[in-house]
C-alpha positions in Angstrom: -55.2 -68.8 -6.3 -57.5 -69.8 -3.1 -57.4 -66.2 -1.9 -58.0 -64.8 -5.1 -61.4 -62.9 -4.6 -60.2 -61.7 -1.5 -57.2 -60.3 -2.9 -58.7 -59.0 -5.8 -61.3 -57.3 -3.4 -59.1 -55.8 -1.1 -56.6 -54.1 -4.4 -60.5 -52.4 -5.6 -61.3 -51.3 -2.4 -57.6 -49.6 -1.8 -58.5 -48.2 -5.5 -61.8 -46.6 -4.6 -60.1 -45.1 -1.1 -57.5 -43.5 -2.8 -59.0 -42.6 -6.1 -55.6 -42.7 -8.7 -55.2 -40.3 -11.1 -55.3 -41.8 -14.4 -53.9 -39.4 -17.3 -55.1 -40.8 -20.5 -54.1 -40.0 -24.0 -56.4 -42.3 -25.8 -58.7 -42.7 -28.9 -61.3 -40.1 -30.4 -63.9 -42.8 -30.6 -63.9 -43.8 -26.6 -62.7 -40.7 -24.6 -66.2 -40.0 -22.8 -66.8 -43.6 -22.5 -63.3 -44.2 -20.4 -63.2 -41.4 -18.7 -67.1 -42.3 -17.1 -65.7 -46.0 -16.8 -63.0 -44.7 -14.4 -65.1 -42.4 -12.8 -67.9 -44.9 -12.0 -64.8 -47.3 -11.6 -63.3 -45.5 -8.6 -60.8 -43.3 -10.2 -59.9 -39.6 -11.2 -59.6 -39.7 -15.1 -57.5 -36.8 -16.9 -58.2 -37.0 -21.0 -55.1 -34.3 -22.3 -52.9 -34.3 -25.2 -52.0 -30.9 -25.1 -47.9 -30.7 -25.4 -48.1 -27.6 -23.6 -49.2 -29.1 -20.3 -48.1 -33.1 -20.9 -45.4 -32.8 -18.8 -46.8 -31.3 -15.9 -49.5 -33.9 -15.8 -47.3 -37.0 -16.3 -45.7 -35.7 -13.2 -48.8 -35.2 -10.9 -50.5 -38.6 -12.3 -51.0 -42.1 -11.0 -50.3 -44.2 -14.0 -50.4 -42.9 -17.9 -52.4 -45.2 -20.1 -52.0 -44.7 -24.0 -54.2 -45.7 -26.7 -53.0 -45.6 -30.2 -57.3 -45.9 -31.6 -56.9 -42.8 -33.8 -53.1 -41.9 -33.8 -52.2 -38.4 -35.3 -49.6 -36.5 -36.1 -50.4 -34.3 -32.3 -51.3 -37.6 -30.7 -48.5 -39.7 -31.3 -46.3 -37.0 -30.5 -47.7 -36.7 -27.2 -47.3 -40.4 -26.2 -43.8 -39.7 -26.6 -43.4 -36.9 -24.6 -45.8 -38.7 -22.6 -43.7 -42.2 -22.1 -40.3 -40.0 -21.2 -41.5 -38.6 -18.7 -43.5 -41.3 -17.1 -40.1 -43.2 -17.7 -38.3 -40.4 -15.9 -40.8 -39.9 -12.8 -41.4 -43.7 -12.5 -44.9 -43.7 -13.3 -46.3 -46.8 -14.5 -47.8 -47.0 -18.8 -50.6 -49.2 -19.6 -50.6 -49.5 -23.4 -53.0 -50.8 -25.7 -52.0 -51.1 -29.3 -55.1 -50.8 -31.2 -54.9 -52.2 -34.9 -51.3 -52.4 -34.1 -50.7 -55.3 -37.4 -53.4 -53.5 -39.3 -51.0 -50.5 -41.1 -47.4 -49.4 -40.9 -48.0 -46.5 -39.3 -49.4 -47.9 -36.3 -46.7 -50.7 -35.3 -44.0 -47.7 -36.3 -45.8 -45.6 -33.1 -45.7 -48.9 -31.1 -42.5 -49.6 -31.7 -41.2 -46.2 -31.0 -42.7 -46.3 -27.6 -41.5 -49.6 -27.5 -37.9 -48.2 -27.5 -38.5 -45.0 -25.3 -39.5 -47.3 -22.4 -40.8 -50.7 -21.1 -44.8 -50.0 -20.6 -45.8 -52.1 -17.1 -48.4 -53.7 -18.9 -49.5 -53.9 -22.5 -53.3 -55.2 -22.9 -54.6 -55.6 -26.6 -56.7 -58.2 -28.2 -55.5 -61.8 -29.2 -54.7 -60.8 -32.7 -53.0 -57.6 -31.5 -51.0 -59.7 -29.0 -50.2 -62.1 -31.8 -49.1 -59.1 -34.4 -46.8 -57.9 -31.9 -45.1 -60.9 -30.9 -44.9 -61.0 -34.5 -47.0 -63.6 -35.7 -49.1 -63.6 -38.6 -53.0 -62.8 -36.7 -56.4 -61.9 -38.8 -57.1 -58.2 -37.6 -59.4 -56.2 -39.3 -59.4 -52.3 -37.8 -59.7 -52.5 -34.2 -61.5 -55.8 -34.3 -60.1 -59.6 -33.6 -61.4 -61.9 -35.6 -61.8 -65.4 -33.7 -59.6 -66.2 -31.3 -56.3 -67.7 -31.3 -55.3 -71.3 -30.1 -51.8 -70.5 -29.1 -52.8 -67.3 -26.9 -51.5 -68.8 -23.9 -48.0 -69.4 -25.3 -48.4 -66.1 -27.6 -48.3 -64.0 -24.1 -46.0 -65.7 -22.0 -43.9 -65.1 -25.5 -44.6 -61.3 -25.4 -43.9 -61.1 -22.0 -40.6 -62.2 -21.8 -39.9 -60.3 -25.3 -40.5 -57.0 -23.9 -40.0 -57.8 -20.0 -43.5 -56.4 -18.8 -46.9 -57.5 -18.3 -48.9 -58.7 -21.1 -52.7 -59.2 -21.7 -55.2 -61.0 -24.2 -58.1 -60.0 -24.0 -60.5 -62.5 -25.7 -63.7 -64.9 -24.7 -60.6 -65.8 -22.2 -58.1 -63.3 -21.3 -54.8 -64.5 -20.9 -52.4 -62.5 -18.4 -48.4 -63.0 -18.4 -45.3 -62.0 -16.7 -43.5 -63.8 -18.7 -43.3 -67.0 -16.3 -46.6 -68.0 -15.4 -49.6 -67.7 -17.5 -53.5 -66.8 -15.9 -56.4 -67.6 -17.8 -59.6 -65.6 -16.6 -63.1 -67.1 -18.1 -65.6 -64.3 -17.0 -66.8 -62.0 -19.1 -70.0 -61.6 -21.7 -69.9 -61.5 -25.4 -71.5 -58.4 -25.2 -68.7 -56.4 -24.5 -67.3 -57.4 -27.8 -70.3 -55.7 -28.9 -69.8 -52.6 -27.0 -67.4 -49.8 -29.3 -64.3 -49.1 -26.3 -64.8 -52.1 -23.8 -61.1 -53.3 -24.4 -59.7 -49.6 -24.4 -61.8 -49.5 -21.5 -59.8 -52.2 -19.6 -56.4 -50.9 -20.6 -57.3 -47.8 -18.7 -58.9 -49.6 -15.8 -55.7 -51.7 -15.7 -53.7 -48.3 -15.2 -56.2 -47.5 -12.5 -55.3 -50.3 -10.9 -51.3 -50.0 -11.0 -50.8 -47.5 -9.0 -52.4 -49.4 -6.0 -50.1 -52.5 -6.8 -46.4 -53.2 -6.2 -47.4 -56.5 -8.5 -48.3 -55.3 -11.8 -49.4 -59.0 -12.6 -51.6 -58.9 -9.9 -52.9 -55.4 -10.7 -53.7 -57.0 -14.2 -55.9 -59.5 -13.1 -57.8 -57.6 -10.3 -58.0 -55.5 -13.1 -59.5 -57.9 -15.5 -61.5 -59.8 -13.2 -63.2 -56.6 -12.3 -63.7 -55.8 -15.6 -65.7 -58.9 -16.7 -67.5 -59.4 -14.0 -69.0 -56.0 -14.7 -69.6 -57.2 -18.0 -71.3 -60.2 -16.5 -73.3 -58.1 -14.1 -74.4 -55.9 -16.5 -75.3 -58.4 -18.8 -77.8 -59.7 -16.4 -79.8 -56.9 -16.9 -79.6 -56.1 -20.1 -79.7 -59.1 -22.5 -83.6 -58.6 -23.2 -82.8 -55.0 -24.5 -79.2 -55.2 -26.1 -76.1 -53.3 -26.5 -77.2 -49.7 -26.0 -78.4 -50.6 -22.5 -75.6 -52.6 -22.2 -73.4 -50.0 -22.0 -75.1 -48.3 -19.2 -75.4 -51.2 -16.8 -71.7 -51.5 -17.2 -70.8 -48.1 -16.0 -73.3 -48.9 -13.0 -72.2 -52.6 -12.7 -68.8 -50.9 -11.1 -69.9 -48.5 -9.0 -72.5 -52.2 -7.7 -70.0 -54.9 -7.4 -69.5 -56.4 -4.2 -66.9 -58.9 -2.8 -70.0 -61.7 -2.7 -69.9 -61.3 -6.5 -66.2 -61.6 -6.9 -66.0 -64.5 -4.6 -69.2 -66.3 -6.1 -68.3 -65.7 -9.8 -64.5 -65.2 -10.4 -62.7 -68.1 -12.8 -59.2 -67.8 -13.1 -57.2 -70.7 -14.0 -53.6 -71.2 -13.2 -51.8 -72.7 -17.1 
């Protein structure tokens, strides 16, 4: 934990120098806004659900991250061609199961990816999180309301469930392989605020993998970088709100430096 900030540094710099492709089959609502967050992030974003070029781009991409926002018909189809063949060629799947407890339909898509292959890290919010590891959580939509007492135990739980990476993103994110447990305790409330910042981290989490042998260590370099650009860009914009909010956080990863990291970063070992 001592040589956190350095660590974390050195796995964003490796990210910017060789720019991963990121292959994203994610929600309506926050396609423009990811693909700019992994551009001013560092990374090459592809946004495709096309079956007729899926496979193709699995093969030729860093890491696949799927986003069940505004599942389809098309859409979830795709994730599944998606997953195989990420599954085949070894490339790792960040998944983020929005609304997952919300309607039938949506934990039936998870759970079929679920059984096509082991994603290397699933990120969701607490009550997501909760819902999968099949506890009883207040969701409404995409939204968690509160946040839950027993997320540290809830991820470790998921974790060793589905034998990958899991993360809770809340006014703490929790991060589990399924052994130890990370709290991180950066981050602004107005990202909750801000319509795609947690699809936003699932896909900057997939940036991340590909630079990683560790995906539990991808996932918090990940994270941390995530909420400190938050932080950063809340600095400048809590006298105007969260339209400009949204701005400085595209620019607040393109600014961040290792001083910040090593000045602000609070992870805590549970």
């Amino acid at each position: 934990m001592d040589n956190a900030a350095d660590r974390i540094w050195t796995d964003f710099r490796t990210l910017r120098e060789t720019t991963p492709l990121v292959l994203s089959l994610t929600n309506s609502v926050v396609r423009e806004f990811t693909a700019n967050a992994l551009l001013a992030l560092g990374a090459s974003p592809i946004m495709s659900d096309a079956f007729e070029e899926i496979t193709e781009l699995v093969g030729i991409a860093g890491a696949l991250n799927l986003n069940i926002g505004t599942p389809t018909p098309r859409s979830s189809e795709a994730m599944a061609i998606a997953v195989a063949v990420a599954k085949a060629k070894g490339i790792p799947i960040a998944l983020d199961p929005v609304a997952v407890g919300a309607t039938q339909m949506r934990r039936k898509l998870v759970d079929r990816l679920l059984s096509m292959a082991t994603p290397t890290v699933i990120r969701g919010n607490q009550a997501e999180i909760a819902a999968l590891a099949g506890l009883s959580s207040a969701a409404r939509g995409v939204d968690a309301v509160g946040n839950l007492e027993q997320a540290p135990a809830v991820v470790r739980q998921l974790a060793r469930q589905t034998g990958t990476v899991v993360v809770a993103s809340g006014a703490t994110d929790y991060l589990s392989d399924g052994n130890n447990v990370i709290a991180i305790e950066n981050g602004h409330p107005l990202m909750a605020r801000t319509t795609g910042s947690g699809c936003v981290a699932t896909a900057v989490i997939a940036a991340f993998l590909p630079i990683s042998s560790h995906p539990f260590s991808a996932a918090i370099s990940a994270m941390v970088v995530m909420d400190l650009a938050g932080e950063l860009a809340a600095d400048h914009s809590q006298t105007e709100g969260p339209g400009s909010f949204r701005v400085r956080f595209l620019d607040s990863f393109d600014k961040l430096e290792p001083e910040q990291i090593q000045s602000r970063i609070k992870l805590v070992q549970l």
